[in-house]
C-alpha positions as CSV (number, residue, x, y, z in Angstrom):
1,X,0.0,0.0,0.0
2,X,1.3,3.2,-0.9
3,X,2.8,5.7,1.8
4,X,0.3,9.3,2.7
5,X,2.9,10.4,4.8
6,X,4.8,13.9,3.7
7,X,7.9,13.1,4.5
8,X,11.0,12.3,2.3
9,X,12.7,9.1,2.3
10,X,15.7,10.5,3.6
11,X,13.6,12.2,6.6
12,X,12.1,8.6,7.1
13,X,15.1,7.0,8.3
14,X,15.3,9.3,11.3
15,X,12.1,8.1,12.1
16,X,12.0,4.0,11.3
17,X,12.9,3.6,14.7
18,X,10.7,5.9,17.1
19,X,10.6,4.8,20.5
20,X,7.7,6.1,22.9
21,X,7.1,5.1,26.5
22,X,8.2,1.2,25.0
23,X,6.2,1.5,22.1
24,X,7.8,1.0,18.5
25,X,6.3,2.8,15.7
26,X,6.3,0.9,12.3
27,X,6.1,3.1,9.4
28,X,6.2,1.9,5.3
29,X,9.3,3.6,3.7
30,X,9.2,4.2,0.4
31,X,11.7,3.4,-1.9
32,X,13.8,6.6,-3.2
33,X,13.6,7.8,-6.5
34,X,17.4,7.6,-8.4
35,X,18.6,10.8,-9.2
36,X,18.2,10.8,-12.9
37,X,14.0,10.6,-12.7
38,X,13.8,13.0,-9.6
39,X,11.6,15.9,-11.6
40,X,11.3,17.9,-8.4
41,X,15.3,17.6,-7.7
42,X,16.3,18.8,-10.8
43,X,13.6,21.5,-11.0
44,X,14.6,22.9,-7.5
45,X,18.8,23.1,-8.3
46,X,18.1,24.7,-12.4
47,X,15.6,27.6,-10.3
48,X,18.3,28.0,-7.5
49,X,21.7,27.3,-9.5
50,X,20.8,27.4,-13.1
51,X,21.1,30.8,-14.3
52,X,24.8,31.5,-13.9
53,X,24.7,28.6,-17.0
54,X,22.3,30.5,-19.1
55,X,24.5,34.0,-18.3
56,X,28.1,32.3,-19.5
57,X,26.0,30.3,-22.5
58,X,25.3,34.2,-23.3
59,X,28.2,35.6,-22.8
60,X,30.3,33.1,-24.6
61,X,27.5,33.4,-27.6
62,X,27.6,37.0,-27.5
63,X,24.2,37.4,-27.2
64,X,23.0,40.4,-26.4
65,X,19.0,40.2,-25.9
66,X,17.1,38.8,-22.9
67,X,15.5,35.8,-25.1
68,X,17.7,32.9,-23.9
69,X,17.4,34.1,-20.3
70,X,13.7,34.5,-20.6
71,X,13.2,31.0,-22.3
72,X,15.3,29.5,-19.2
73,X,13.2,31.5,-16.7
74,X,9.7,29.9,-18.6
75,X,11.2,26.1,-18.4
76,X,11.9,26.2,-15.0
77,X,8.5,27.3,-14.1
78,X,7.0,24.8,-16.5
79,X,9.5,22.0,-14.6
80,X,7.9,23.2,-11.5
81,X,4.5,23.0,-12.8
82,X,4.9,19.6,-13.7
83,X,6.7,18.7,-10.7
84,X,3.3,20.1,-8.9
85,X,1.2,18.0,-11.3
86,X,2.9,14.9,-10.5
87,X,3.1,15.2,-6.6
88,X,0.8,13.8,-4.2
89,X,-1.0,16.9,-4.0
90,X,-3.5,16.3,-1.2
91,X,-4.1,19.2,1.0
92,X,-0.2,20.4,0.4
93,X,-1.6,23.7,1.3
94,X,-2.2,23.3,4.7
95,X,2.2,22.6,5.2
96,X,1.9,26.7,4.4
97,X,2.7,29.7,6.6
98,X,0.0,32.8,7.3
99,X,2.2,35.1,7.9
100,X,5.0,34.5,4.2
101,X,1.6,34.4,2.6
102,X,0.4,37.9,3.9
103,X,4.2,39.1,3.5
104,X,4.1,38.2,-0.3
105,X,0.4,39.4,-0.9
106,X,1.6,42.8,0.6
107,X,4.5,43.3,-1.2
108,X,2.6,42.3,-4.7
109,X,-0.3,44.4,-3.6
110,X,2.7,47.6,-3.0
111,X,4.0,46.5,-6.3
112,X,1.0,46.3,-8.4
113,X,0.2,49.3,-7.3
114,X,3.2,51.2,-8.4
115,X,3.2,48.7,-11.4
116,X,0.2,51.3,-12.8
117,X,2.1,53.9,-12.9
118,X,5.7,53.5,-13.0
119,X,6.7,50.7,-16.5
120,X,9.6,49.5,-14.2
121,X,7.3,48.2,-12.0
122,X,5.2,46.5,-14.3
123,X,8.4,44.7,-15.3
124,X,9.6,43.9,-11.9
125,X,5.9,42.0,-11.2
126,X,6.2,39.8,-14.4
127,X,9.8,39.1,-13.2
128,X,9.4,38.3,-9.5
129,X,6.1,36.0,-10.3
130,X,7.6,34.0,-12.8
131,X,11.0,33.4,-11.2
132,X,9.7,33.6,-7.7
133,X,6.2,33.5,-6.7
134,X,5.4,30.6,-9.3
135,X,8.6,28.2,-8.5
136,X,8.2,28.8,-5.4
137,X,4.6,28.1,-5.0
138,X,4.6,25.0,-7.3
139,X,7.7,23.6,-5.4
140,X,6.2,23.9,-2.0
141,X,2.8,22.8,-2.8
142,X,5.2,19.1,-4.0
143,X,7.9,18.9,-1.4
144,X,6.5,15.4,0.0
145,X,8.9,14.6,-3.7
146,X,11.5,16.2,-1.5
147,X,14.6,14.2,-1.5
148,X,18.3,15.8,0.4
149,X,20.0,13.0,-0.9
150,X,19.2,13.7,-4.7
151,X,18.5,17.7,-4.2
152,X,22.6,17.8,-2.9
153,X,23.3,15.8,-6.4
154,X,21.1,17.9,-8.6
155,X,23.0,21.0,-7.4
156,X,26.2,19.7,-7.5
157,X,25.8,18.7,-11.0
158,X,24.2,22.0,-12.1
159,X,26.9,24.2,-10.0
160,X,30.0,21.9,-10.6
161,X,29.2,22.7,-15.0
162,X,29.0,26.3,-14.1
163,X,32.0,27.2,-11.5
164,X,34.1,24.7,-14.0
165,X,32.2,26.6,-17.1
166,X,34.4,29.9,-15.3
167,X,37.3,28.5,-14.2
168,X,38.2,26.8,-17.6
169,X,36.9,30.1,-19.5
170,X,39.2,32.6,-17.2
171,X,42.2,30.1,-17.7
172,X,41.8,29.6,-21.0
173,X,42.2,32.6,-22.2
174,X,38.7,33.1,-23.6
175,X,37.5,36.8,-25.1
176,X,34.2,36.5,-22.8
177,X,35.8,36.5,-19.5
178,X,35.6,40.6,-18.6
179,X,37.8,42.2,-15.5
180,X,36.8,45.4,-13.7
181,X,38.7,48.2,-12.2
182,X,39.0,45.9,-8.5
183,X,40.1,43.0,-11.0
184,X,37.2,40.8,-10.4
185,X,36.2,38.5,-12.6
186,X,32.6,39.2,-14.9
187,X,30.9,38.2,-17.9
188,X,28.5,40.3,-20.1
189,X,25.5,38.5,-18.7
190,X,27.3,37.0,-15.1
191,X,28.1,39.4,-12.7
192,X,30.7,39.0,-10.2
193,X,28.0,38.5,-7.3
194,X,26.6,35.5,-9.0
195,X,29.9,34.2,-9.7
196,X,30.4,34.3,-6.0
197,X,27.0,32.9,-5.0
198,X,27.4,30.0,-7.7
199,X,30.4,28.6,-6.3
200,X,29.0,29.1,-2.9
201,X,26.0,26.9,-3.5
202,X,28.2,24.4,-4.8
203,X,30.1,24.4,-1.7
204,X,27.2,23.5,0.0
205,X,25.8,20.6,-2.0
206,X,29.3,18.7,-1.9
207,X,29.4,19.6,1.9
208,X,26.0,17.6,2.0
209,X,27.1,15.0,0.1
210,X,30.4,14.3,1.6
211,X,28.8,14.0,5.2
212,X,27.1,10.7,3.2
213,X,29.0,7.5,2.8
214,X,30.5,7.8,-0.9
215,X,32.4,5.4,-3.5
216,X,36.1,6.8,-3.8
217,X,35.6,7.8,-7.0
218,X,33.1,9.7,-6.7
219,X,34.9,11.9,-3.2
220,X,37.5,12.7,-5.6
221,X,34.9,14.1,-8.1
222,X,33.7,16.0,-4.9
223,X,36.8,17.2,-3.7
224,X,37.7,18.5,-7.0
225,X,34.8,20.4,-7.3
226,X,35.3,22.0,-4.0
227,X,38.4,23.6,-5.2
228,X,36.7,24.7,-8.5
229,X,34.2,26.5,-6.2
230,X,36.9,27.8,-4.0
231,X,38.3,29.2,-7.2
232,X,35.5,30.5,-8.9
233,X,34.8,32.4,-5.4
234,X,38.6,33.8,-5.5
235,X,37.7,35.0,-9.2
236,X,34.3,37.2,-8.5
237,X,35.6,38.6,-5.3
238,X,32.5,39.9,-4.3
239,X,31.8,40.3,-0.9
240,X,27.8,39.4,-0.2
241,X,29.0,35.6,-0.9
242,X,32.9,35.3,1.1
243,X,30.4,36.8,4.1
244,X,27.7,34.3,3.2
245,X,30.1,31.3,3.5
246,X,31.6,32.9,6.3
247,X,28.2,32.6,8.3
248,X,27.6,29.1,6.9
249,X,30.8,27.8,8.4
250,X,30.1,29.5,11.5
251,X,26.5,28.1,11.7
252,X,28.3,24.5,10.9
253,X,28.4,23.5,14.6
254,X,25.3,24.3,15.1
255,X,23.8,21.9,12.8
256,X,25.0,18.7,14.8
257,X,28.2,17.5,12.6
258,X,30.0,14.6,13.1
259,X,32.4,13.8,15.6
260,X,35.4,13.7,12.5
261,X,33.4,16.9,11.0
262,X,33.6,19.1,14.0
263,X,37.5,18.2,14.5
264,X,38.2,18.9,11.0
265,X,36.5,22.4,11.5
266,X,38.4,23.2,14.9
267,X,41.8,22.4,13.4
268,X,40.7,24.8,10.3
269,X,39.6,27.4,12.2
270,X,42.7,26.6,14.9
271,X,45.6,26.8,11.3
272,X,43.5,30.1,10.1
273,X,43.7,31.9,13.5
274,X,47.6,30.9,13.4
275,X,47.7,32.6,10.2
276,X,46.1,35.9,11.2
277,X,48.5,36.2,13.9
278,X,51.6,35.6,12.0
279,X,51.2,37.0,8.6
280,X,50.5,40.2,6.5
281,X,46.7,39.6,5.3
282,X,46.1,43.7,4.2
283,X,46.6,42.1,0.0
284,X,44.3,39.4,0.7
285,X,41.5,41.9,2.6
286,X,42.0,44.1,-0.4
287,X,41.0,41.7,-2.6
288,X,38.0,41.2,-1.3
289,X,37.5,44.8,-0.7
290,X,37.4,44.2,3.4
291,X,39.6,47.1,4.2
292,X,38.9,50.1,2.2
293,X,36.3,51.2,-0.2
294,X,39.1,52.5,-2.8
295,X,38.1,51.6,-6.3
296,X,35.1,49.9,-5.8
297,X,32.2,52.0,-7.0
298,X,29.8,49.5,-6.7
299,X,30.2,49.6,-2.8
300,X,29.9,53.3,-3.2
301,X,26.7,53.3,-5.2
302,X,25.2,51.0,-2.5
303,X,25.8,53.0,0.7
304,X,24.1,55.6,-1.7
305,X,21.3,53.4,-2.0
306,X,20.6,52.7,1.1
307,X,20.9,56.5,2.8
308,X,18.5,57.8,-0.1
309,X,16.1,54.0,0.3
310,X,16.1,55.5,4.1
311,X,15.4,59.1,3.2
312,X,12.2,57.4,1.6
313,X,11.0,55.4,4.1
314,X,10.9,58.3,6.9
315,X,8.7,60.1,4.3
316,X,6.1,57.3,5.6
317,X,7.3,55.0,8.1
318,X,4.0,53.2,8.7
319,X,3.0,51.9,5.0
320,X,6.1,52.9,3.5
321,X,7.1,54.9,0.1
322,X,6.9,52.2,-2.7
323,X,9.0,49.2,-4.4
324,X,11.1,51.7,-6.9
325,X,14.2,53.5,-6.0
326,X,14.7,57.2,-7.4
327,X,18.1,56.5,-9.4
328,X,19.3,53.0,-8.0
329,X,16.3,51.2,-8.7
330,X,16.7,49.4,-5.0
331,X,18.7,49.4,-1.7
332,X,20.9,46.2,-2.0
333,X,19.8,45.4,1.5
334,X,16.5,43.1,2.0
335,X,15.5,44.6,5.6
336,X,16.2,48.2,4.3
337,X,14.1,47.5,0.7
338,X,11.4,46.0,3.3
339,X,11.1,49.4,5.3
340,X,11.5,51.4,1.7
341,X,8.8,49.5,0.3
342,X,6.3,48.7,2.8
343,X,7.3,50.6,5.9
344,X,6.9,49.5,9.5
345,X,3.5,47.2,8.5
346,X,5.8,45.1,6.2
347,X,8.7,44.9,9.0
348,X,6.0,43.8,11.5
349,X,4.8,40.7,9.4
350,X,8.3,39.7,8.0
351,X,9.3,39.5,11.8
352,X,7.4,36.8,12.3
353,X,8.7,35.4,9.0
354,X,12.3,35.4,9.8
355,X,11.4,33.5,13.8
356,X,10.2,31.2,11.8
357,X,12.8,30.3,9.2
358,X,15.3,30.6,12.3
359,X,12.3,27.7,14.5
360,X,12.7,25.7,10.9
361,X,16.8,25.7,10.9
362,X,16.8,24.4,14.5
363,X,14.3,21.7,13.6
364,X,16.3,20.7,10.7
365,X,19.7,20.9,12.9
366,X,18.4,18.5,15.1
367,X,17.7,15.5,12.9
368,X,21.4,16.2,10.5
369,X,19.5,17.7,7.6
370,X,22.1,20.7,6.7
371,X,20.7,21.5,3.1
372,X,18.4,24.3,3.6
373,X,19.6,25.6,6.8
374,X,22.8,26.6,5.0
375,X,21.2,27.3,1.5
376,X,19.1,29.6,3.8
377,X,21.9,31.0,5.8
378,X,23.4,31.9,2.2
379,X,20.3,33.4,1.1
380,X,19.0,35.7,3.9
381,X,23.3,36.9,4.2
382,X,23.7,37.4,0.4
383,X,20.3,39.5,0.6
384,X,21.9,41.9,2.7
385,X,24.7,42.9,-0.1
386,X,23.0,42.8,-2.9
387,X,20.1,42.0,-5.1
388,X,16.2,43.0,-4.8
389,X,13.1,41.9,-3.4
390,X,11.6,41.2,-6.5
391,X,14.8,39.8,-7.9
392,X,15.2,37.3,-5.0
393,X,14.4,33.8,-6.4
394,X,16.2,32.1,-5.1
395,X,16.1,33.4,-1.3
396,X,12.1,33.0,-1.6
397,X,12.5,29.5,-3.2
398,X,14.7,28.4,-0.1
399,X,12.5,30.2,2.6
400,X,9.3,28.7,0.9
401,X,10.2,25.2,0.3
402,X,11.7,25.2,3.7
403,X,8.8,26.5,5.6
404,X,6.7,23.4,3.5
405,X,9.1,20.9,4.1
406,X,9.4,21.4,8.2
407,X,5.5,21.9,8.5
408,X,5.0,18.6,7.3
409,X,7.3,17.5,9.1
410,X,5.7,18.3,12.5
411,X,2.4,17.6,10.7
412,X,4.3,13.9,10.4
413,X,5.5,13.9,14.1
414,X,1.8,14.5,15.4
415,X,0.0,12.1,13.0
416,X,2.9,9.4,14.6
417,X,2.5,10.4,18.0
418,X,-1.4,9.8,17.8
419,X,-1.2,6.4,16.0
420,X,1.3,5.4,18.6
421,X,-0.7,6.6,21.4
422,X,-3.9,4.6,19.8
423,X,-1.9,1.6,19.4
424,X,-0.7,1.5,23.0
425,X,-4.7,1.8,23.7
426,X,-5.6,-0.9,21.7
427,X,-3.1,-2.9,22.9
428,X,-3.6,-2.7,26.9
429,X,-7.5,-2.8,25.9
430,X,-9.4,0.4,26.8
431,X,-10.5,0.3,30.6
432,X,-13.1,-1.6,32.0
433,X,-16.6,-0.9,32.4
434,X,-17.1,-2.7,35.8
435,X,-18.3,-1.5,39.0
């Protein structure tokens, strides 16, 4: 008989063996889907991970128009529809969150109202629903497809071709690869941020999968991707992401590693404070631009951003002044483009957003399942250097998919619980009638 349960058949394992007051809860485990037929995998890592593809397939082209990026952007969300079609979809809804559902509905309602007046605004709604609001949506309404196991694979394929897509393209010589004035690395359609992010992401995934018993052959495929990444990070030199890895290592022991895990962390961390102490670091910093602002314009332009987003938002701090940005276009900070946009209202219902992504990480933590709590961490730190609220895909993908995934979850812990605690009933017979 087939399994009703929402949870994964990675999640299952933790609970095959559920112990209450004596009591052993048997549960039907479903047998995993391989990698290569897991829609929902694949649809998941192309909306996170797949773009920085698309931009070097552009830039090495030399295309110049939006059509190839626009096509990608319309076959992920047809992957994701599909994905939904093809999931157990019985009352998914209910796994949702009130208060990410009013947050969104506000800041499309703020949007579409700015959208009638203002032509940017029109084209940021048609952006952020089909890149966001639709993969995101589709995605959550199907994660009882969700599998860690062959999401890590899905974005360590899709990120390994694109950090290795850079690497061999900035080595080689090629006429596409584009330096600016702080020598960081760009395409014409990849920016240096994304560069950054891609390899971080990748990071992630073979983290993931290296925690996981693995053939020989393929930890050497890992391990060689990891320096790729670490290279392709070097490259873009952007600072959002080297602070959004940063915070991921630093949430690592927090997310109940293994014994070997944590040691292998302590002696890092022990070989890297040795090396603060005794060397020169001021080139390194300046390569990421953690010591001055110098030549970097773009660091300029964003303190700009956010004095003049601030400006804006004490011109009405209740409702707020609007989604667009008088010269910038936005603040490059997701808390400031929250009070800019929707004023103290929007700040009061993301609050209760953000407690519960940070109630979701913890319940994640404590059953090994480091994924999304560091694909989050990523998200909500990059989101704090740079990119939009409209232009957040894959932050809102993350946070939604997450917020599914641990709601059924607990939906799965409390249907347990109950059968267990009708079980025990039936078994020790219900109590007697007698005088």
């Amino acid at each position: 008989m087939a399994s009703t349960n929402p949870l994964s058949w990675l999640e299952e394992t933790w609970y095959r063996s559920c112990c209450f007051k004596g009591a052993v809860l048997v549960m039907h485990v479903s047998k995993p889907v391989p990698i290569y037929k897991d829609l929902w995998a694949w649809s998941f890592a192309l909306a996170l991970a797949g773009y920085p593809l698309v931009g070097l397939l552009s830039s090495v082209t030399g295309r110049e128009d939006e059509r190839l990026s626009i096509a990608f952007r319309l076959l992920v969300a047809c992957l994701c529809g599909l994905t939904f079609l093809f999931s157990d979809r019985q009352k998914a809804w209910r796994f949702g969150d009130v208060w990410l559902l009013s947050f969104v509905g506000l800041y499309l309602l703020k949007l579409g109202i700015d959208a009638s007046e203002i032509a940017k605004a029109r084209d940021d709604l048609v952006f952020a629903t089909i890149t966001s609001i639709v993969p995101a949506a589709f995605l959550g309404l199907s994660t009882n497809r969700w599998s860690e196991i062959n999401v890590s694979w899905a974005l360590f394929a899709v990120g390994a071709l694109s950090v290795a897509g850079i690497v061999w393209l900035q080595y080689s010589g090629s006429n596409a690869v584009m330096v600016d004035n702080t020598d960081r690395v760009h395409f014409a359609r990849l920016n240096p941020i994304s560069i950054g992010h891609a390899g971080v992401t990748t990071l992630i995934a073979s983290y993931t999968l290296i925690r996981i018993p693995q053939r020989k052959i393929l930890k050497i495929a890992i391990v060689a991707v990891v320096v790729t990444s670490a290279a392709a990070i070097y490259l873009a030199a952007a600072r959002g992401p080297i602070v959004a890895l940063a915070c991921c290592a630093i949430l690592l022991p927090m997310l109940r590693p293994k014994f070997m895990t944590m040691m292998m962390c302590l002696l890092f961390l022990t070989g890297a404070v040795l090396a603060l102490a005794v060397t020169d670091i001021t080139p390194l910093l300046d390569k990421f631009h953690l010591t001055t602002i110098g030549k970097d314009t773009s660091t300029t332009s964003r303190l700009g951003s956010i004095a003049l987003s601030w400006e804006l938002f004490q011109q009405n701090p209740l409702f707020g002044y609007g989604t667009q940005l008088p010269l910038y276009g936005y603040p490059h900070n997701m808390f400031m483009e929250i009070l800019q946009t929707m004023g103290l209202l929007g700040m009061a219902i993301f609050v209760p957003v953000l407690v519960k992504i940070a109630k979701a990480v913890k319940f994640l933590a404590d059953r090994r399942l480091v994924l999304l709590p560091l694909l989050t961490t990523q998200a909500i730190v990059g989101a704090q250097f740079s990119g939009s609220l409209w232009g957040a895909a894959f932050l809102w993908i993350i946070v939604t998919v997450m917020i599914f995934r641990v709601n059924a979850m607990r939906s799965f812990d409390l249907w347990a619980h109950r059968r267990m605690m009708w079980r025990s009933y039936a078994q020790f017979g219900a109590p007697s009638r007698a005088g």
